[in-house]
DOFIDO-400975 format. One record per residue: residue number from 0; x, y, z of N, C-alpha, C in turn. Coordinates in nm, 3 decimals. Each point is the difference from the previous one (the first is absolute). Last residue first. Layout:
! residues N
NUM	X	Y	Z	X	Y	Z	X	Y	Z
...
! end
This chain:
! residues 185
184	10.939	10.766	9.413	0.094	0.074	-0.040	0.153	-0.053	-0.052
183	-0.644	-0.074	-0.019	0.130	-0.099	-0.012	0.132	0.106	-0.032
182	-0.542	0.089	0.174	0.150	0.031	-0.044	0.106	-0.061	0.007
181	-0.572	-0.167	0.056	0.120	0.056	0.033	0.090	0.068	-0.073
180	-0.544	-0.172	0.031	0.077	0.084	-0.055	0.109	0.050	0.051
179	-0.361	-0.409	0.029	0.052	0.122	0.068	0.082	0.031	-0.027
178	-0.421	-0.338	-0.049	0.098	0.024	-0.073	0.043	0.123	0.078
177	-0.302	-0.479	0.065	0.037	0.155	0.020	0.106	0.013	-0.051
176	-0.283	-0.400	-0.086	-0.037	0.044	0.148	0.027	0.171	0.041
175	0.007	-0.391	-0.465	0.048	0.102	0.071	-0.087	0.011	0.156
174	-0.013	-0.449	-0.244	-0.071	0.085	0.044	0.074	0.119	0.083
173	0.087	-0.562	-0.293	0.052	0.165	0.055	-0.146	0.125	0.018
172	0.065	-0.601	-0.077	-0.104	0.131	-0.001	0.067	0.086	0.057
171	0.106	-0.463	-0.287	0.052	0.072	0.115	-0.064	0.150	-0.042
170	-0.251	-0.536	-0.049	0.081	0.120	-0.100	0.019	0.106	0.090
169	-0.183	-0.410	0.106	0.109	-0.019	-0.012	0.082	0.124	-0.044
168	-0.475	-0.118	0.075	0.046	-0.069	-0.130	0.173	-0.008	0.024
167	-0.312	0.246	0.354	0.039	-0.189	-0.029	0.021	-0.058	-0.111
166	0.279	0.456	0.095	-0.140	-0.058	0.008	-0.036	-0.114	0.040
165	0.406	0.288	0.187	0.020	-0.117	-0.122	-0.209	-0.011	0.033
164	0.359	0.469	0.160	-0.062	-0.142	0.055	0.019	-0.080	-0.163
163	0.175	0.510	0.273	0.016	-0.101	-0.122	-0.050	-0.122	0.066
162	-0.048	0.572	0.039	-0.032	-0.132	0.076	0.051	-0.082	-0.069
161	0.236	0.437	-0.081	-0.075	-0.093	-0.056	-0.073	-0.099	0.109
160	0.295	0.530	-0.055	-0.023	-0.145	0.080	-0.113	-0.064	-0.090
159	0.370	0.407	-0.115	-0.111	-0.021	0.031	-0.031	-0.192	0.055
158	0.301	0.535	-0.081	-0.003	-0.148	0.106	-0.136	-0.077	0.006
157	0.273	0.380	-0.370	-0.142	-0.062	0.054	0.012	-0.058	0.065
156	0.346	0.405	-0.158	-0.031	-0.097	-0.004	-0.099	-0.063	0.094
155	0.365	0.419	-0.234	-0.140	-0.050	0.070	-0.040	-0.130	-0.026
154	0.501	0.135	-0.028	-0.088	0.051	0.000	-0.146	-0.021	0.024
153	0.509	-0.242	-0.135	-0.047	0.100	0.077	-0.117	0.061	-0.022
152	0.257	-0.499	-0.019	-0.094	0.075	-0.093	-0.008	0.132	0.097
151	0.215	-0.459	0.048	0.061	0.053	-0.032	-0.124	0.116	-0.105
150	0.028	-0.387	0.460	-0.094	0.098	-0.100	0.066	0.075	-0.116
149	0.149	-0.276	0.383	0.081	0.013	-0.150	-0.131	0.017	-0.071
148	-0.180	-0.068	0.462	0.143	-0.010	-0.056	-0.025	-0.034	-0.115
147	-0.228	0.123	0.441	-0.060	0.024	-0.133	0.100	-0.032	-0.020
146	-0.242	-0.236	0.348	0.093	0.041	-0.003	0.013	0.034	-0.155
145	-0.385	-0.134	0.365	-0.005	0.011	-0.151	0.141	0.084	-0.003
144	-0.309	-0.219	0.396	0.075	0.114	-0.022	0.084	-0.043	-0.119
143	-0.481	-0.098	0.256	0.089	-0.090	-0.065	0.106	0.132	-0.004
142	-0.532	-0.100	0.253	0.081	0.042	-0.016	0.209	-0.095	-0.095
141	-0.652	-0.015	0.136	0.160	-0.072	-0.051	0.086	0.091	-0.049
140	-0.515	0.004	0.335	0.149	0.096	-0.115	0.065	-0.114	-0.025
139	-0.382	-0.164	0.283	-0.052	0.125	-0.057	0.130	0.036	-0.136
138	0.148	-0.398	0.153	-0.116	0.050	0.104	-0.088	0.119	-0.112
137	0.211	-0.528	-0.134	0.059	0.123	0.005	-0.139	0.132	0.124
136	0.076	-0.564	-0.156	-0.065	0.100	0.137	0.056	0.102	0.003
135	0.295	-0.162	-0.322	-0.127	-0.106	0.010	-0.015	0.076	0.156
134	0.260	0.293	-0.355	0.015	-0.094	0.097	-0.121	-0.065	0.099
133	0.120	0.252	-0.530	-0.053	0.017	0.122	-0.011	-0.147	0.109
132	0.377	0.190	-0.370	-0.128	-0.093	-0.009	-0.016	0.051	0.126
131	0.213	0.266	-0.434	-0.006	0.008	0.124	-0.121	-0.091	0.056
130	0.359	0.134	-0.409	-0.110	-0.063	0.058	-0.002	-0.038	0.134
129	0.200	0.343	-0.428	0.009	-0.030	0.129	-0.104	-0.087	0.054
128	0.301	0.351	-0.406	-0.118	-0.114	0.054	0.023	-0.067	0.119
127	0.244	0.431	-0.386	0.001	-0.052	0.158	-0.160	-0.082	0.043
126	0.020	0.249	-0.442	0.129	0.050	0.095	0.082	-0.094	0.097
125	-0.378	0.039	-0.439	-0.004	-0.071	0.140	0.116	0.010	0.063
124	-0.213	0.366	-0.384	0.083	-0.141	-0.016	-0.024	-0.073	0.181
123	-0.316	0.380	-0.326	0.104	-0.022	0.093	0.028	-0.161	0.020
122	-0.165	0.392	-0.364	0.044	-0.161	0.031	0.039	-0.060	0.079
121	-0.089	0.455	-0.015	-0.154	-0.048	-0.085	0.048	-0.147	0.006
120	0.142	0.244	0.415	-0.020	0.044	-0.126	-0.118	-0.082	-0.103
119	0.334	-0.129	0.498	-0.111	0.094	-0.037	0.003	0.046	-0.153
118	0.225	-0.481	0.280	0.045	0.145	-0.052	-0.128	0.117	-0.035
117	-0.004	-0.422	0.366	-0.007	0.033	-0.169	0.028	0.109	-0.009
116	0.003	-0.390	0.399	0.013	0.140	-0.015	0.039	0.000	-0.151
115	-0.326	-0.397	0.328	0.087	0.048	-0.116	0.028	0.139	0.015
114	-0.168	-0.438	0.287	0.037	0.189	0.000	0.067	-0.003	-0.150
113	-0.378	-0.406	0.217	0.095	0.065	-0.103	0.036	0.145	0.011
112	-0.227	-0.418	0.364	-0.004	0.107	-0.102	0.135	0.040	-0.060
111	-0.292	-0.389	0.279	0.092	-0.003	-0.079	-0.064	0.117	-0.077
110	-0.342	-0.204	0.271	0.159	-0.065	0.018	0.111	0.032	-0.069
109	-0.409	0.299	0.107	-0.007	-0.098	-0.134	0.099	-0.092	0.098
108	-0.252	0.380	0.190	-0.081	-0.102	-0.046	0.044	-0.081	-0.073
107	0.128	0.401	0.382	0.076	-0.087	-0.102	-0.100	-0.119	-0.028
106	0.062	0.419	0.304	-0.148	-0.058	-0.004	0.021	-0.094	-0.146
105	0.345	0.358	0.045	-0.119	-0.045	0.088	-0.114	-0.040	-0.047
104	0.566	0.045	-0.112	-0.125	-0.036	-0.057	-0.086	-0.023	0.132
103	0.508	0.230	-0.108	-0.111	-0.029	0.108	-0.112	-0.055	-0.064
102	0.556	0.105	-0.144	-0.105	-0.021	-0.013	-0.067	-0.079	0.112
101	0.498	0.322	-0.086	-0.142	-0.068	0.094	-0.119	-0.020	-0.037
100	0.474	0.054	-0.247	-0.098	0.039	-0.015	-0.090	-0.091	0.094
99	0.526	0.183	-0.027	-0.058	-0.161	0.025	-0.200	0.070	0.020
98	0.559	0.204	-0.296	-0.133	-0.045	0.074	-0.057	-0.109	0.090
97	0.331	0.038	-0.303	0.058	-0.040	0.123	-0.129	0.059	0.075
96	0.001	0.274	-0.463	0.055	-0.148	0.002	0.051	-0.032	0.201
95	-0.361	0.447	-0.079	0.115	-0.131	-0.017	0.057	-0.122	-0.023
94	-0.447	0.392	0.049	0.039	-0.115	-0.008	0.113	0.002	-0.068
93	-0.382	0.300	0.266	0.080	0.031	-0.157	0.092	-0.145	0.070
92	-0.374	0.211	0.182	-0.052	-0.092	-0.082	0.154	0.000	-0.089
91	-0.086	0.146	0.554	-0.082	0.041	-0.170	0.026	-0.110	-0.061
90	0.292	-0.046	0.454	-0.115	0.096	-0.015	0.005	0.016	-0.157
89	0.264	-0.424	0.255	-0.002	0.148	-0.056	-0.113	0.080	-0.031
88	0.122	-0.462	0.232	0.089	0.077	0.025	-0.028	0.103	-0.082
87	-0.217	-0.337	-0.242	0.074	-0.031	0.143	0.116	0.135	0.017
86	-0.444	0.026	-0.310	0.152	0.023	0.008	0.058	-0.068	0.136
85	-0.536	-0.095	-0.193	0.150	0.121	0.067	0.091	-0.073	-0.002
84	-0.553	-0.125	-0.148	0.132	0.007	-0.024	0.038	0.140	0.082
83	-0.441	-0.319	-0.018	0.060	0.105	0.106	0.149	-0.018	-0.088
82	-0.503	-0.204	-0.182	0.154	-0.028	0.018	0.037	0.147	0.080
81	-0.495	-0.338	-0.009	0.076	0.135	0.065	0.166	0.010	-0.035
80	-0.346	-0.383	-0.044	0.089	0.043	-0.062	0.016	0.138	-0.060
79	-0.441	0.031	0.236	0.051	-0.109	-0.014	0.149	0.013	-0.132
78	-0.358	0.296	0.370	0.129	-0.029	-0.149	0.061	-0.126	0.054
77	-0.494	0.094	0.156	0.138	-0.022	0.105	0.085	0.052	-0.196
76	-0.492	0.175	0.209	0.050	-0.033	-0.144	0.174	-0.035	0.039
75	-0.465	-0.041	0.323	0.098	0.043	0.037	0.108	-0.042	-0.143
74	-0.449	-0.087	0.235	0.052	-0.070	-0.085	0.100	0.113	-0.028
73	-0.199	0.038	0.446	-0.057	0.033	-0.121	0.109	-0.070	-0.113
72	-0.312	-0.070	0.527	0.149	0.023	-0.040	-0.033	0.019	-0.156
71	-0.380	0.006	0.310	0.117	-0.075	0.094	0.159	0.010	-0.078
70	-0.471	0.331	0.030	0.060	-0.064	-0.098	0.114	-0.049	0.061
69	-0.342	0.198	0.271	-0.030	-0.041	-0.125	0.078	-0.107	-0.111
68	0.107	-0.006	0.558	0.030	0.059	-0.113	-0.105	-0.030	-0.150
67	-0.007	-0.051	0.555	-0.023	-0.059	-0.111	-0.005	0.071	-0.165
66	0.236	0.113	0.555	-0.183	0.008	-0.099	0.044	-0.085	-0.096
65	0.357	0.066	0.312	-0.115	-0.053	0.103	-0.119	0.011	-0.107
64	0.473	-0.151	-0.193	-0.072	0.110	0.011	-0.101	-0.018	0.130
63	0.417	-0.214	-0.325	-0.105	-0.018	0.128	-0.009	0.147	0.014
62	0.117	-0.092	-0.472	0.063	0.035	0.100	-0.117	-0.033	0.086
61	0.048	-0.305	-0.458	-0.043	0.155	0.116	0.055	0.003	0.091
60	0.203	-0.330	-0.315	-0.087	0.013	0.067	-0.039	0.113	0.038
59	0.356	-0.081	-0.431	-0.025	0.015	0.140	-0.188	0.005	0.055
58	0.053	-0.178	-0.454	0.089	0.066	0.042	-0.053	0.012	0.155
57	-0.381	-0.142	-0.314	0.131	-0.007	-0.048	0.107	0.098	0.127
56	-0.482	-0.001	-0.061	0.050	-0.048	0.135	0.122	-0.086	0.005
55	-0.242	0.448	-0.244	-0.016	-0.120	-0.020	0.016	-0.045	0.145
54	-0.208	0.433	-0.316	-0.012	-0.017	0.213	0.069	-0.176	-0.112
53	-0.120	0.339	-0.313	0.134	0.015	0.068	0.044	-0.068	0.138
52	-0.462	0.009	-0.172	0.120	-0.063	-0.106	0.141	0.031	0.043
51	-0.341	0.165	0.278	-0.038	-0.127	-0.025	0.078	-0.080	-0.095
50	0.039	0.450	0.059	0.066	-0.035	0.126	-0.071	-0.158	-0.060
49	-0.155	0.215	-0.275	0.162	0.058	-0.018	0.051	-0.035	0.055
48	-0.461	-0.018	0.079	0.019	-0.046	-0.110	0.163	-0.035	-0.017
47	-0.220	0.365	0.255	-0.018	-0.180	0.077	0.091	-0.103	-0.113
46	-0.056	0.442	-0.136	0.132	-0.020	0.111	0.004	-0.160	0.042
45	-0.356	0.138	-0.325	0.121	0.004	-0.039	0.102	-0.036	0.097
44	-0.404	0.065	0.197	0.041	-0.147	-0.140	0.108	0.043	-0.020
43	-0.144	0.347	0.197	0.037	-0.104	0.138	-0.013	-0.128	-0.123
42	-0.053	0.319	-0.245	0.115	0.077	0.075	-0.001	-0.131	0.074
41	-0.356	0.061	-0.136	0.065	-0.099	-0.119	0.122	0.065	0.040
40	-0.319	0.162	0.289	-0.030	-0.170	-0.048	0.117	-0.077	-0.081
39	-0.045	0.495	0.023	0.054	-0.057	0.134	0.009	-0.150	-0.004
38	-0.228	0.224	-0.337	0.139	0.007	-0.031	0.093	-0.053	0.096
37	-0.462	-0.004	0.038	0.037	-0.107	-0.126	0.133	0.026	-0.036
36	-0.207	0.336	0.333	-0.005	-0.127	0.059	0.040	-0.123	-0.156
35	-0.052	0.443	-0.137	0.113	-0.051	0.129	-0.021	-0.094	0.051
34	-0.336	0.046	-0.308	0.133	0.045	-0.037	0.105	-0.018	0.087
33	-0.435	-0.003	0.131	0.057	-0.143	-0.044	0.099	0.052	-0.046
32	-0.105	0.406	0.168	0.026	-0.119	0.091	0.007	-0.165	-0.051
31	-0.117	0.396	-0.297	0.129	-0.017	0.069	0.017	-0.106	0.043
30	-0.360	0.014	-0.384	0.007	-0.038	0.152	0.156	0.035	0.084
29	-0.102	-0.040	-0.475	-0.100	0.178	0.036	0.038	-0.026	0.159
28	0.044	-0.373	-0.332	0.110	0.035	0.016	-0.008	0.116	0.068
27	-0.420	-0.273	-0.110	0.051	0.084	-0.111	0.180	0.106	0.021
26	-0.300	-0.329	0.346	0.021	0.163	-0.014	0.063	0.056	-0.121
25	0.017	-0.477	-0.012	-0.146	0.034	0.016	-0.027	0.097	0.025
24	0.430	-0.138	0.015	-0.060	-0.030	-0.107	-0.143	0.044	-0.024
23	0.221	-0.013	0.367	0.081	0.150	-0.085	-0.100	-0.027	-0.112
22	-0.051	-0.362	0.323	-0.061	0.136	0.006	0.016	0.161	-0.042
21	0.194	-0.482	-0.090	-0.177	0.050	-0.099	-0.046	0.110	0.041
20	0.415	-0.095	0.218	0.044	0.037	-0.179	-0.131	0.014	-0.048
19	0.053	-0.115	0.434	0.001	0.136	-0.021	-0.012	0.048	-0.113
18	-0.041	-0.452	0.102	-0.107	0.096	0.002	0.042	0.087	-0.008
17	0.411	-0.264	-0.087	-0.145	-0.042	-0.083	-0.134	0.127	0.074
16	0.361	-0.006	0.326	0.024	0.087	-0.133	-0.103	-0.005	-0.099
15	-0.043	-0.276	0.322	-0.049	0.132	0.057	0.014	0.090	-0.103
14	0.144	-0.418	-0.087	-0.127	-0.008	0.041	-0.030	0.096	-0.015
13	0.423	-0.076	0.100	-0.022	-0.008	-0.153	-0.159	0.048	0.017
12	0.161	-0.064	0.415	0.025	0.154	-0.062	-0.024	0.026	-0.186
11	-0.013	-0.415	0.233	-0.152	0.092	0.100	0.045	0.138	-0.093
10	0.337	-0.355	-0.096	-0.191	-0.049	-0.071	-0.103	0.151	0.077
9	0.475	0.019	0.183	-0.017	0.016	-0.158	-0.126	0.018	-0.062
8	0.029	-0.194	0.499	0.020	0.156	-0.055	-0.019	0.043	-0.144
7	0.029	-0.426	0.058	-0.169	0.036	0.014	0.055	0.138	0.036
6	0.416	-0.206	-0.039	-0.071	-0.007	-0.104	-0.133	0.012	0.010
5	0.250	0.034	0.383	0.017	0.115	-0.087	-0.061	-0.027	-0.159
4	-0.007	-0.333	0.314	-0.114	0.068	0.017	0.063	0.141	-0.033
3	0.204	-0.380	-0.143	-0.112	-0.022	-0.029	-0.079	0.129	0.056
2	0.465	-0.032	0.117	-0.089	0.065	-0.171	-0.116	-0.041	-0.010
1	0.184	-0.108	0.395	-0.006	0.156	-0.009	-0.037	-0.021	-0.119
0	0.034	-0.420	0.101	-0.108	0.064	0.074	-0.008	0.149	-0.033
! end
């Protein structure tokens, strides 16, 4: 019911705009007042416009209100396989053997991801792997804790994650997700 009759808003204001435009058109552009008034016009399109594509009815409901809101809720850009890394127990980024690395994924789309840690440079090697499955009716996050051992490498290094699935041919599909730059001491 509301969009339909915010959509004859649109049509009335498209409209209105259309004459103003013959009437610039026809004053040889010499006319202020169509002038402003055709800029005001396409000001209230544009906005209307912006709120009309951005307006869904994906995600939370509106808030109760006593008026009737133009726009009832807005499609809203979620991250999806979101990785969150830390240190259990320690502040920054610098890393130990006996570690235990807190991984967070929000908003998790695969069943099954890949940590890898790689050495940094022009060849880097695979250090340390890890698979991690997501648990059937998982919520929003899947959380896991990743213990570092017998790394035997010092210095900078990549934590990076993979979605990992299977096509319908069968063939196994890796898809980085994120990469993050630690200190291996």
């Amino acid at each position: 019911m509301m969009r339909t009759k915010w959509f004859f808003v649109y049509i009335g204001v498209g409209v209105a705009f259309a004459a103003v435009s013959l009437w610039v058109f026809l004053s040889g552009g010499r006319n202020a007042r169509a002038i402003r008034t055709k800029y005001k016009l396409g000001g209230v399109l544009l906005m209307s416009w912006a709120m009309l594509s951005a307006s869904t009815c994906h995600g939370p409901g509106p808030f109760v209100t006593c008026y009737e809101p133009v726009v009832q809720c807005y499609d809203v850009a979620i991250m999806e396989d979101n990785v969150e890394l830390s240190i259990k127990e320690k502040e920054g980024t610098e890393l130990q053997n006996g570690d235990i690395l807190q991984v967070r994924i929000l908003q998790p789309t695969a069943s099954r991801y890949i940590g890898r840690i790689k050495s940094e440079g022009d060849q880097p090697k695979v250090l340390l792997e890890a698979t991690f499955d997501v648990p059937e009716n998982s919520s929003n996050s899947v959380e896991w804790e990743w213990a570092i051992k017998n790394v035997n490498y010092k210095g900078e290094v990549m934590i990076e994650f993979y979605s990992s699935g299977v096509d319908a041919d069968g063939n196994k599909l890796e898809q980085q997700i994120s990469g993050q730059s630690f200190t291996l001491k």
